[in-house]
PQR file of N, CA, C, O and H, with PARSE charges and radii, in Angstrom:
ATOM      1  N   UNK A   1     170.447-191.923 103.433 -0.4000 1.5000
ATOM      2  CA  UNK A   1     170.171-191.021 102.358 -0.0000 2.0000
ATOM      3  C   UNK A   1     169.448-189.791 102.874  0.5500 1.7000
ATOM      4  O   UNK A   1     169.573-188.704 102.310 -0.5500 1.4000
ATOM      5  N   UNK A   2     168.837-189.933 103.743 -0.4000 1.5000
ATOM      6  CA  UNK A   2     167.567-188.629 104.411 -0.0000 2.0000
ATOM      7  C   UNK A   2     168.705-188.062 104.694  0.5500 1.7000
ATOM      8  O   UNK A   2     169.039-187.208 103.874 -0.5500 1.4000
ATOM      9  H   UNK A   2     168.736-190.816 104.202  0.4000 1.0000
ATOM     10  N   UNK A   3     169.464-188.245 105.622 -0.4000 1.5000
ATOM     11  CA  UNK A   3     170.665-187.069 106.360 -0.0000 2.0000
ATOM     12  C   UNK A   3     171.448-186.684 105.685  0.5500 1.7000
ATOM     13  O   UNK A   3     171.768-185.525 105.949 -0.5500 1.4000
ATOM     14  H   UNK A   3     169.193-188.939 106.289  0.4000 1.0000
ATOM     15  N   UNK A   4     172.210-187.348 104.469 -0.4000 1.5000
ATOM     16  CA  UNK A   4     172.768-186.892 102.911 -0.0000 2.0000
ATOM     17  C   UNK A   4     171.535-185.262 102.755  0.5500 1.7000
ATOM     18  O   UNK A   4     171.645-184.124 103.210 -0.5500 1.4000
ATOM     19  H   UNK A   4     171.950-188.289 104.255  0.4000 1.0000
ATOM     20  N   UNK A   5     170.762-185.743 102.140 -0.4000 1.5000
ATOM     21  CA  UNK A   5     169.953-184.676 101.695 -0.0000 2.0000
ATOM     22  C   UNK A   5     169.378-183.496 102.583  0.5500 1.7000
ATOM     23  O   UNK A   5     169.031-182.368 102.234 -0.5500 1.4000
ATOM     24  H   UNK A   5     170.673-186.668 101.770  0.4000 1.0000
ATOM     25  N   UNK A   6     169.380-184.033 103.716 -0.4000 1.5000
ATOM     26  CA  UNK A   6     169.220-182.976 104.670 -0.0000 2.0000
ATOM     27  C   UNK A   6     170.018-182.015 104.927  0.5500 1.7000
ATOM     28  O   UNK A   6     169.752-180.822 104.777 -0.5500 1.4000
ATOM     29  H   UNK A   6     169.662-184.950 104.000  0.4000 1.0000
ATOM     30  N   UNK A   7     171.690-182.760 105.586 -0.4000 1.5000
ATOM     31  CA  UNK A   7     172.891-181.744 105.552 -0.0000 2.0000
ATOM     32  C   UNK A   7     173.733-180.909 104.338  0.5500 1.7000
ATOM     33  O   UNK A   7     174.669-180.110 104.371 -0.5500 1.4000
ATOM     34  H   UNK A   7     171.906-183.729 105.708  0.4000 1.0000
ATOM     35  N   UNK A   8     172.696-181.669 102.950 -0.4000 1.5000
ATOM     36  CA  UNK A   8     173.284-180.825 101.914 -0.0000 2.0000
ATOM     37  C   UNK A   8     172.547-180.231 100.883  0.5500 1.7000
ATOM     38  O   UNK A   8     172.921-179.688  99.843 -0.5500 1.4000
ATOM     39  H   UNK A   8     171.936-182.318 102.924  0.4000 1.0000
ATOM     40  N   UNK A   9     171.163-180.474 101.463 -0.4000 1.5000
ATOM     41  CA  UNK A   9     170.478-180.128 100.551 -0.0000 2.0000
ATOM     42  C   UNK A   9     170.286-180.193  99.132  0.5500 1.7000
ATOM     43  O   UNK A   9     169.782-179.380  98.358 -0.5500 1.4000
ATOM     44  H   UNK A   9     170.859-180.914 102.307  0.4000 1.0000
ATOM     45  N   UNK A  10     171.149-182.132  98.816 -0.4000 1.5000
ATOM     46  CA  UNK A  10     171.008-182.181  97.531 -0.0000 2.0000
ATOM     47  C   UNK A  10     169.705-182.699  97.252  0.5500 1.7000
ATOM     48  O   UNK A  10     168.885-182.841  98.159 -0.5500 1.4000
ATOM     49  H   UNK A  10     171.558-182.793  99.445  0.4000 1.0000
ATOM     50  N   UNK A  11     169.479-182.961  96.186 -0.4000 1.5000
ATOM     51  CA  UNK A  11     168.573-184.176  95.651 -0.0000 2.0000
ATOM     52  C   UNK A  11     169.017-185.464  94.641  0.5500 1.7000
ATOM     53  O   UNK A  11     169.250-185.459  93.432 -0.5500 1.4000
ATOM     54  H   UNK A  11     170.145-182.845  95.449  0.4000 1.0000
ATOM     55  N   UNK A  12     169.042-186.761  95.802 -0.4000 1.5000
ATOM     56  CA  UNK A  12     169.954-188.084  95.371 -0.0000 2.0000
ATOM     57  C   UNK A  12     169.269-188.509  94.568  0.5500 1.7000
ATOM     58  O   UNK A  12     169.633-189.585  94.092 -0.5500 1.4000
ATOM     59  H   UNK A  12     168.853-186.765  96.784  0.4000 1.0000
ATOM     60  N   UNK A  13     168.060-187.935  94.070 -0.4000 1.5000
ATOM     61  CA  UNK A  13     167.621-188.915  92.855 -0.0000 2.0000
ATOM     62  C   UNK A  13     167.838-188.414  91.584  0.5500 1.7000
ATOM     63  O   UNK A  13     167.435-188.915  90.533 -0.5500 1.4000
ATOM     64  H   UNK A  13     167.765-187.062  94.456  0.4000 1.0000
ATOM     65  N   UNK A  14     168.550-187.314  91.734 -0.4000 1.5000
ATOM     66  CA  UNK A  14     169.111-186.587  90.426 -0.0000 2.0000
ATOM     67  C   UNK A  14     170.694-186.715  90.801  0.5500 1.7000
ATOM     68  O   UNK A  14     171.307-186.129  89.909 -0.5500 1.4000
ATOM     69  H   UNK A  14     168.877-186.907  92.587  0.4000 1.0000
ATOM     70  N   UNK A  15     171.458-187.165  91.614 -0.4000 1.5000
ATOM     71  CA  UNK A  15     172.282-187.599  91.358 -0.0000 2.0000
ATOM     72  C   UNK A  15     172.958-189.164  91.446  0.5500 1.7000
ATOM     73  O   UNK A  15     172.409-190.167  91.903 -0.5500 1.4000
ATOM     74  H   UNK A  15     170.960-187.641  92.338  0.4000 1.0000
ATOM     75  N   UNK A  16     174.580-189.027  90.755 -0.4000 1.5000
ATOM     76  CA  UNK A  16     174.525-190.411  90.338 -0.0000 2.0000
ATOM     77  C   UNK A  16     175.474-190.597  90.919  0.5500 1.7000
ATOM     78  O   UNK A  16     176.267-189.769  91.367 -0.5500 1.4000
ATOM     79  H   UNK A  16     175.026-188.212  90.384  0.4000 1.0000
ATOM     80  N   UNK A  17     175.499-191.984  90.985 -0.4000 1.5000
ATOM     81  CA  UNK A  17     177.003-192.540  92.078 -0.0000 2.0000
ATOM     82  C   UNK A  17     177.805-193.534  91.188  0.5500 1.7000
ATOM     83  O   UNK A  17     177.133-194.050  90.295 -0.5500 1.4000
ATOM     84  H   UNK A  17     174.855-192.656  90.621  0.4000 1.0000
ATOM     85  N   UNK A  18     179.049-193.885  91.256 -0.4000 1.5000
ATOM     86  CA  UNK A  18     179.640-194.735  90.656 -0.0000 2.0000
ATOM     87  C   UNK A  18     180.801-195.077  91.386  0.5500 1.7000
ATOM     88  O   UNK A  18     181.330-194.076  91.869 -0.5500 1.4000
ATOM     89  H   UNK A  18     179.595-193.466  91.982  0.4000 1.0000
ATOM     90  N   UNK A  19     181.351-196.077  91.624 -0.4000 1.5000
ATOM     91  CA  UNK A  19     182.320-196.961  92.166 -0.0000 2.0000
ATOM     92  C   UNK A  19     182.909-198.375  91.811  0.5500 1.7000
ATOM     93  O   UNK A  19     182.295-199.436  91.698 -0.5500 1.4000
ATOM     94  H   UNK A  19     180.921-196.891  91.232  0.4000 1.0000
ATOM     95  N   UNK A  20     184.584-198.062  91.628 -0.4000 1.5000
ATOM     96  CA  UNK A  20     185.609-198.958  90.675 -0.0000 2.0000
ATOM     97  C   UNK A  20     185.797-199.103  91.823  0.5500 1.7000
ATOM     98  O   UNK A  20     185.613-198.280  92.719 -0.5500 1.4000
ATOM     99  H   UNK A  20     185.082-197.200  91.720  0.4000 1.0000
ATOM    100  N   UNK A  21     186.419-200.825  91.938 -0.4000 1.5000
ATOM    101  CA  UNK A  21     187.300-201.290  92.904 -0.0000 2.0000
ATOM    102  C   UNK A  21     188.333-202.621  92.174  0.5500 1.7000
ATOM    103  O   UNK A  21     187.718-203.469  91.527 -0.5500 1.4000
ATOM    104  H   UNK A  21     186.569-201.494  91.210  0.4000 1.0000
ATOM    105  N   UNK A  22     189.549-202.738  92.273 -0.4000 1.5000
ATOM    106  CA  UNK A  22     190.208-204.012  92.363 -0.0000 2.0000
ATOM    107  C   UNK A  22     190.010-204.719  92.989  0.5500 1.7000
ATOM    108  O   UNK A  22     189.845-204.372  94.159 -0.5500 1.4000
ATOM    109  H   UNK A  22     190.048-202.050  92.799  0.4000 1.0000
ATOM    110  N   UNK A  23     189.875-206.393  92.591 -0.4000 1.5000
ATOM    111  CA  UNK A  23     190.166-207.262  93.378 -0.0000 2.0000
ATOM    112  C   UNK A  23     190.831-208.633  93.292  0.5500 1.7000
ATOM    113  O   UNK A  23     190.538-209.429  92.400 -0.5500 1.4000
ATOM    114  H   UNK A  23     190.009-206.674  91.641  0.4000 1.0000
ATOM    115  N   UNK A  24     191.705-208.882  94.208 -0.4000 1.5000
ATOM    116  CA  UNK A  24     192.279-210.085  93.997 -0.0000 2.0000
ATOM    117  C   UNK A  24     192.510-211.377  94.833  0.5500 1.7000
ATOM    118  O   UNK A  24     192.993-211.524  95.956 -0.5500 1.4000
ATOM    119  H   UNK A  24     191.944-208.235  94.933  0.4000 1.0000
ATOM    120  N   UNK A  25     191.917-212.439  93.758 -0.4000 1.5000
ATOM    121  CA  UNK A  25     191.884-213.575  94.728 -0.0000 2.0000
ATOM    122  C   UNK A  25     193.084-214.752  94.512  0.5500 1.7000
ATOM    123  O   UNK A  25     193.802-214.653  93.517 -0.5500 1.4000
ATOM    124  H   UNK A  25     191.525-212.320  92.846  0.4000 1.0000
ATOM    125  N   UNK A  26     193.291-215.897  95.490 -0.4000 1.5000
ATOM    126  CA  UNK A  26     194.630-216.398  95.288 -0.0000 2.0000
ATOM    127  C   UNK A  26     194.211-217.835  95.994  0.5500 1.7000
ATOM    128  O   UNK A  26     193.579-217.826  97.050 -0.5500 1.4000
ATOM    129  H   UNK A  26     192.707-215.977  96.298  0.4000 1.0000
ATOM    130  N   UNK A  27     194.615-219.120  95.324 -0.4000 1.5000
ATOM    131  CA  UNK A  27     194.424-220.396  95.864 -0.0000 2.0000
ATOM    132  C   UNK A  27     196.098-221.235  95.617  0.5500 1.7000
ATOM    133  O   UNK A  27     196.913-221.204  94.694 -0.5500 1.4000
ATOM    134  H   UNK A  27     195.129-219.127  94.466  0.4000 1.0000
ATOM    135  N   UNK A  28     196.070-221.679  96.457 -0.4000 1.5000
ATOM    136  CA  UNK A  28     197.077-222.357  96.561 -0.0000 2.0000
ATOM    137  C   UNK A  28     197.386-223.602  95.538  0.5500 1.7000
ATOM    138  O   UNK A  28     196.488-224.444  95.504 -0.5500 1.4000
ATOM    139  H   UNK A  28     195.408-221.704  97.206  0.4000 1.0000
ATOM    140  N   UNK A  29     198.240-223.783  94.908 -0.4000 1.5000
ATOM    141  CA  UNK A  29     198.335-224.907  93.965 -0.0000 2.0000
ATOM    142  C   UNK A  29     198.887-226.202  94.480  0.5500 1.7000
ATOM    143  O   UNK A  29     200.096-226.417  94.389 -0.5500 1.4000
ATOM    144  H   UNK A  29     198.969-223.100  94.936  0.4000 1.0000
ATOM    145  N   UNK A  30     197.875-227.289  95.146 -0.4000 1.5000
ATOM    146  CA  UNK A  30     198.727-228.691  95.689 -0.0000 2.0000
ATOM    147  C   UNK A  30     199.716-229.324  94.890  0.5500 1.7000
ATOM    148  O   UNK A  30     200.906-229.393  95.196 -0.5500 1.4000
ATOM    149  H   UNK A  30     196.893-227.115  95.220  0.4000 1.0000
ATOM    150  N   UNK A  31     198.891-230.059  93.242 -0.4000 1.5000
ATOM    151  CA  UNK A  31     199.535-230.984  92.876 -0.0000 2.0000
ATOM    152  C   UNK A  31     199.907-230.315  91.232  0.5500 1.7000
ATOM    153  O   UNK A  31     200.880-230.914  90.772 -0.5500 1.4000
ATOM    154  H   UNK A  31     197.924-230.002  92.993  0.4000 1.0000
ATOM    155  N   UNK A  32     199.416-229.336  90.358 -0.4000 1.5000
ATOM    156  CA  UNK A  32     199.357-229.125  89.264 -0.0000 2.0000
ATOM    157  C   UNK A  32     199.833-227.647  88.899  0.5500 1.7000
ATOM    158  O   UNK A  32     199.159-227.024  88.078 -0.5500 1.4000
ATOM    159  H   UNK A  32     198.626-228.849  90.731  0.4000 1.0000
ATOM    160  N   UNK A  33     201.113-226.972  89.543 -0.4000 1.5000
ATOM    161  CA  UNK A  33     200.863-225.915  89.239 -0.0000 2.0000
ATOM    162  C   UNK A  33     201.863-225.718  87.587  0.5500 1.7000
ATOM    163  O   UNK A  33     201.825-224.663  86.954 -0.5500 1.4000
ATOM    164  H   UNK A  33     201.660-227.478  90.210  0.4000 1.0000
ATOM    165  N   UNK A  34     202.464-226.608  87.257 -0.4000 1.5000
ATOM    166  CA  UNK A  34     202.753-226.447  86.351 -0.0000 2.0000
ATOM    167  C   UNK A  34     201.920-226.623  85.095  0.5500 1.7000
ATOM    168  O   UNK A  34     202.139-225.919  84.109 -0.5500 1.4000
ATOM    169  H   UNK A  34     202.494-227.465  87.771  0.4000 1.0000
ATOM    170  N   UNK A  35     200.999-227.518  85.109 -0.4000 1.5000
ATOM    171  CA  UNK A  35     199.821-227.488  84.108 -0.0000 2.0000
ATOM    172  C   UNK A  35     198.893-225.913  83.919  0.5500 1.7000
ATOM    173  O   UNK A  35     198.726-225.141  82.976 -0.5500 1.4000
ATOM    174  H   UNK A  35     200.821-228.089  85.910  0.4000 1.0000
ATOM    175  N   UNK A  36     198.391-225.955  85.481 -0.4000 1.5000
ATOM    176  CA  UNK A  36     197.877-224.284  85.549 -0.0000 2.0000
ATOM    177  C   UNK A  36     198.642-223.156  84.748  0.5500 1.7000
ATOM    178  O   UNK A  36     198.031-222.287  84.125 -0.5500 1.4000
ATOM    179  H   UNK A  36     198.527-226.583  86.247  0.4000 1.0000
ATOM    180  N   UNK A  37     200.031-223.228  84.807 -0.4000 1.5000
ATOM    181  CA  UNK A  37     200.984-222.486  84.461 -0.0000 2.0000
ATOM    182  C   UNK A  37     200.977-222.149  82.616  0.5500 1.7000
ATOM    183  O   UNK A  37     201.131-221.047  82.088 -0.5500 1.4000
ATOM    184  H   UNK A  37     200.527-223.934  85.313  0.4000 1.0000
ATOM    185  N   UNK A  38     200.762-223.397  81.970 -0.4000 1.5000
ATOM    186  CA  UNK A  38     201.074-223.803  80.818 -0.0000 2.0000
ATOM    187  C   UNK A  38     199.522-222.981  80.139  0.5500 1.7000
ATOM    188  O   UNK A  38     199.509-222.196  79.191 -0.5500 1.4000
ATOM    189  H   UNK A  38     200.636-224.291  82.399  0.4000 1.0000
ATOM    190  N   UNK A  39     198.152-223.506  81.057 -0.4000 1.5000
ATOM    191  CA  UNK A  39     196.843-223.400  80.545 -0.0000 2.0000
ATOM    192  C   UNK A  39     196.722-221.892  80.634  0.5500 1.7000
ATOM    193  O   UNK A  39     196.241-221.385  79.621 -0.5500 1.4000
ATOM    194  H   UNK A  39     198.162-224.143  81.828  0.4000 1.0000
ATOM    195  N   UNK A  40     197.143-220.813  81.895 -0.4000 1.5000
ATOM    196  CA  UNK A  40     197.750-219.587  82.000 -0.0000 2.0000
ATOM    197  C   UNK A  40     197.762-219.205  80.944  0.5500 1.7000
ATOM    198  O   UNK A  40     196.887-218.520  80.416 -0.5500 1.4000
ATOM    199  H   UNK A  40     197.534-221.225  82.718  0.4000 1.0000
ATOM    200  N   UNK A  41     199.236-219.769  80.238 -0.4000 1.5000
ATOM    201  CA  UNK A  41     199.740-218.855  78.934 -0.0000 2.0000
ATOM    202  C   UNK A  41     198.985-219.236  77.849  0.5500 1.7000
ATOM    203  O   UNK A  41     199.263-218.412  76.978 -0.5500 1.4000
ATOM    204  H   UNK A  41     199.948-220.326  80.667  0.4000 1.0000
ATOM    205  N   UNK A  42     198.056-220.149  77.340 -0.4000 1.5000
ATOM    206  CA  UNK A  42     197.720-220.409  76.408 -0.0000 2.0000
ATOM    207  C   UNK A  42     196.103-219.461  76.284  0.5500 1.7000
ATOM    208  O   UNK A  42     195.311-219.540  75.345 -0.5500 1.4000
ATOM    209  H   UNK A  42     197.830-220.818  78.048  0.4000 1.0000
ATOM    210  N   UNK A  43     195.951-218.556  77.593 -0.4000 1.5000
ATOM    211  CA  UNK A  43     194.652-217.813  77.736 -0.0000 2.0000
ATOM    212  C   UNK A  43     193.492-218.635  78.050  0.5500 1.7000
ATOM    213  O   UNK A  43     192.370-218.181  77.824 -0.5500 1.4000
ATOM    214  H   UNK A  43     196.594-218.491  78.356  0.4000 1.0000
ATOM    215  N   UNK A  44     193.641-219.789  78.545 -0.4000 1.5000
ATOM    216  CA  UNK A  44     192.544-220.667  78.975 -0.0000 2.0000
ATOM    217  C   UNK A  44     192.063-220.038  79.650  0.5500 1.7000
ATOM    218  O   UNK A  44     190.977-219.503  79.428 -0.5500 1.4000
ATOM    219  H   UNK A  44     194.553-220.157  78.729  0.4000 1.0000
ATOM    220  N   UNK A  45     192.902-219.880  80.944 -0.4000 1.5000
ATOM    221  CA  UNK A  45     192.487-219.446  81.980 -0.0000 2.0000
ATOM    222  C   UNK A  45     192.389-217.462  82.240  0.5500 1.7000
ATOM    223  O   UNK A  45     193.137-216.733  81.589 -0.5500 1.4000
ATOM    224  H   UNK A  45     193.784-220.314  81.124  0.4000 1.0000
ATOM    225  N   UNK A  46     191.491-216.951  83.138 -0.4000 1.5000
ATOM    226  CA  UNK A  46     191.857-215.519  83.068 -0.0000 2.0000
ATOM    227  C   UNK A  46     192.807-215.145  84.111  0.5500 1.7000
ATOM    228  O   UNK A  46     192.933-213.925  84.214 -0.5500 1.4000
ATOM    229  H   UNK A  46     190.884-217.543  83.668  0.4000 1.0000
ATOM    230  N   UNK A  47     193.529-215.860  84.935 -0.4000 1.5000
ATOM    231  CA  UNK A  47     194.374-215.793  86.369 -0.0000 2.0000
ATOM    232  C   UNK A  47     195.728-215.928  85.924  0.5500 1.7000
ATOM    233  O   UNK A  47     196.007-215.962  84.726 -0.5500 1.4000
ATOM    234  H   UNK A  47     193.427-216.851  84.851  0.4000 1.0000
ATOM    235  N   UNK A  48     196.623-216.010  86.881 -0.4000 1.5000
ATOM    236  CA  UNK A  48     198.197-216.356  86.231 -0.0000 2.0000
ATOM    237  C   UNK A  48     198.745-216.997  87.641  0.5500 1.7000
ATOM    238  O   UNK A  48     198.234-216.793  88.742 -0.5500 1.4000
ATOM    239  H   UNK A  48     196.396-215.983  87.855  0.4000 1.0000
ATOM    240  N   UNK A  49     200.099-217.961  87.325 -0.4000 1.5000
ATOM    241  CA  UNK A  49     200.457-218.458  88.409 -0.0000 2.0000
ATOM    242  C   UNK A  49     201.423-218.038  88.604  0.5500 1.7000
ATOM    243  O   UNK A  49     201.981-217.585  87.605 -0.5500 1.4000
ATOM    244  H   UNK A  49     200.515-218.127  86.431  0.4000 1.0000
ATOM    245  N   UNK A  50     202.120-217.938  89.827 -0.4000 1.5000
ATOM    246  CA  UNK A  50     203.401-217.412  90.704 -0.0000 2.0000
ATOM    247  C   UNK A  50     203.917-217.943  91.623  0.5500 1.7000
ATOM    248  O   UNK A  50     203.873-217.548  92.788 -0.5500 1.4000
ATOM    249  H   UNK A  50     201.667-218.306  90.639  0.4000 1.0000
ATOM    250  N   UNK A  51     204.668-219.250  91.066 -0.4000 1.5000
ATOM    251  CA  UNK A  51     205.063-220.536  92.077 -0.0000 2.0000
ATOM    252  C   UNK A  51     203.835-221.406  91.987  0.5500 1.7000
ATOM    253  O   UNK A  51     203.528-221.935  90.918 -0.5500 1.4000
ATOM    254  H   UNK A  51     204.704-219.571  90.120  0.4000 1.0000
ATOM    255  N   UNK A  52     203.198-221.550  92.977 -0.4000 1.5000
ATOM    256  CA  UNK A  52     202.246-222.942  93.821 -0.0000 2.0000
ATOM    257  C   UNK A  52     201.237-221.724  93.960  0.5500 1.7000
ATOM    258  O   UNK A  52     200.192-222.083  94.503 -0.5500 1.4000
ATOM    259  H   UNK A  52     203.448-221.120  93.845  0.4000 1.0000
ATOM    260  N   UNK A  53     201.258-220.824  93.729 -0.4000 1.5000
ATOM    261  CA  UNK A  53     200.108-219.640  94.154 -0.0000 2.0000
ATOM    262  C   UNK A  53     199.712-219.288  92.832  0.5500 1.7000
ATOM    263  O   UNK A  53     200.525-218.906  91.990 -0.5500 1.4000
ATOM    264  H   UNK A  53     202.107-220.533  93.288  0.4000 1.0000
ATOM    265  N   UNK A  54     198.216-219.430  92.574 -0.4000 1.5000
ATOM    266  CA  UNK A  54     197.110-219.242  91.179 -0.0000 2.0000
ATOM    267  C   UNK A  54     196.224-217.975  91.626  0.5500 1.7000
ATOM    268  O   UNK A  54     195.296-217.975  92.434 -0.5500 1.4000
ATOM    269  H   UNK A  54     197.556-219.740  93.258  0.4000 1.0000
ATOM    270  N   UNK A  55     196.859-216.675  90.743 -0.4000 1.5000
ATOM    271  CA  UNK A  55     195.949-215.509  91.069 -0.0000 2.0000
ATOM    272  C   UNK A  55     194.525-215.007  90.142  0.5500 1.7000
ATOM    273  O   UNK A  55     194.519-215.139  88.918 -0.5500 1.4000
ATOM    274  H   UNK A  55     197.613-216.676  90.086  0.4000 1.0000
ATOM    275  N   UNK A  56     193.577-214.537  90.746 -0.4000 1.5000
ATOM    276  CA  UNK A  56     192.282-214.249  89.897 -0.0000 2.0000
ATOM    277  C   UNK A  56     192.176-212.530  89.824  0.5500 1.7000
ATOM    278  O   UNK A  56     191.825-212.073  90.912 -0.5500 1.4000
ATOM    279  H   UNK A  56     193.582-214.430  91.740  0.4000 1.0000
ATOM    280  N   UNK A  57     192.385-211.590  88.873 -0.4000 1.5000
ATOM    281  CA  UNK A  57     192.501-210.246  89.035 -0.0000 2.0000
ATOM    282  C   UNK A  57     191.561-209.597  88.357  0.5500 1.7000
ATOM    283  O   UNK A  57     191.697-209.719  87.139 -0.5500 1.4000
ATOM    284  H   UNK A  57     192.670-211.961  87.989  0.4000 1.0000
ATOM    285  N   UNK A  58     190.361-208.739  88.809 -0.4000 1.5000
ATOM    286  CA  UNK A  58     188.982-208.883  88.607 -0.0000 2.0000
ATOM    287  C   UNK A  58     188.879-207.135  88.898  0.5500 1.7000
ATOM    288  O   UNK A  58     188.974-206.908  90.104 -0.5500 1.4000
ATOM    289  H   UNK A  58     190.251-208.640  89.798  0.4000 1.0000
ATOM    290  N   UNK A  59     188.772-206.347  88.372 -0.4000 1.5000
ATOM    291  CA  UNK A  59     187.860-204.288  87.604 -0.0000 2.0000
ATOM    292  C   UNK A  59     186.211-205.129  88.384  0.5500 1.7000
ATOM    293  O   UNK A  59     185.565-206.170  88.264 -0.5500 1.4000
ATOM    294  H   UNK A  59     188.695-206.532  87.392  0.4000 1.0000
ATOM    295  N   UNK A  60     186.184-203.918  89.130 -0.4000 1.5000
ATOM    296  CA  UNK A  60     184.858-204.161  89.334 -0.0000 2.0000
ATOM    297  C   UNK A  60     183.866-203.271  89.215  0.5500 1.7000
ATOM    298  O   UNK A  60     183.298-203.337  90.305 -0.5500 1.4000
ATOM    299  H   UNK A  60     186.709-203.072  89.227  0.4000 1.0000
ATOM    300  N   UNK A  61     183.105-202.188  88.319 -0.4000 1.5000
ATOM    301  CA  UNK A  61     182.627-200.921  87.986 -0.0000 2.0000
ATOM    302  C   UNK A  61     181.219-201.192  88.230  0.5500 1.7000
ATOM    303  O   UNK A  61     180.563-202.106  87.730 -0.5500 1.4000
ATOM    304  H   UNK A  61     183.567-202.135  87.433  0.4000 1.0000
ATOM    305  N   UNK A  62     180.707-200.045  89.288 -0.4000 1.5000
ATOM    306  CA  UNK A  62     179.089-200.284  89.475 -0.0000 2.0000
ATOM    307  C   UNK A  62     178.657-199.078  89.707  0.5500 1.7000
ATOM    308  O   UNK A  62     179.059-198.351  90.616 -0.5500 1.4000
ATOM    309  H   UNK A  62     181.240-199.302  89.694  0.4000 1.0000
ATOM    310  N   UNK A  63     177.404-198.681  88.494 -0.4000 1.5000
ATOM    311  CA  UNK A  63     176.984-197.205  88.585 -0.0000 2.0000
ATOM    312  C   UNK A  63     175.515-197.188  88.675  0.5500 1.7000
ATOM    313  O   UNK A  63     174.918-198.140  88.171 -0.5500 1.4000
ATOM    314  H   UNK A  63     177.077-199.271  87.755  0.4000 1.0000
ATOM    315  N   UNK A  64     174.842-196.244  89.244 -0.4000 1.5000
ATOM    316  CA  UNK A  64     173.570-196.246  89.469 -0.0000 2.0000
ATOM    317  C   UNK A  64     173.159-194.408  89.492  0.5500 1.7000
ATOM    318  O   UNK A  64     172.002-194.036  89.687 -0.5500 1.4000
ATOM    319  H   UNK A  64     175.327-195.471  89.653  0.4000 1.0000
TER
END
């Protein structure tokens, strides 16, 4: 932060930062992916399945 403010002569405590990112996670389905599948559509779950593969898709917004 010192060398921020140095080479630009802002002041970081009057300004603000904010940062979105996607992310996505994925587990493999051994024995149940058709149950997963079913609990999926009924909105149980917040992930969705794609074959034997159960995805988790997660907005991640952090401002200061």
């Amino acid at each position: 932060m010192a060398v921020l403010e140095h080479d630009t002569n802002a002041d970081l405590t009057q300004a603000s930062t904010y940062i979105t990112a996607d992310a996505t996670a994925s587990i493999e389905l051994w024995f149940i992916p058709g149950i997963m599948d079913m609990l999926g559509k009924t909105g149980a779950l917040s992930g969705r399945v794609e074959g034997k593969m159960y995805y988790i898709d997660k907005e991640i917004n952090y401002s200061y």
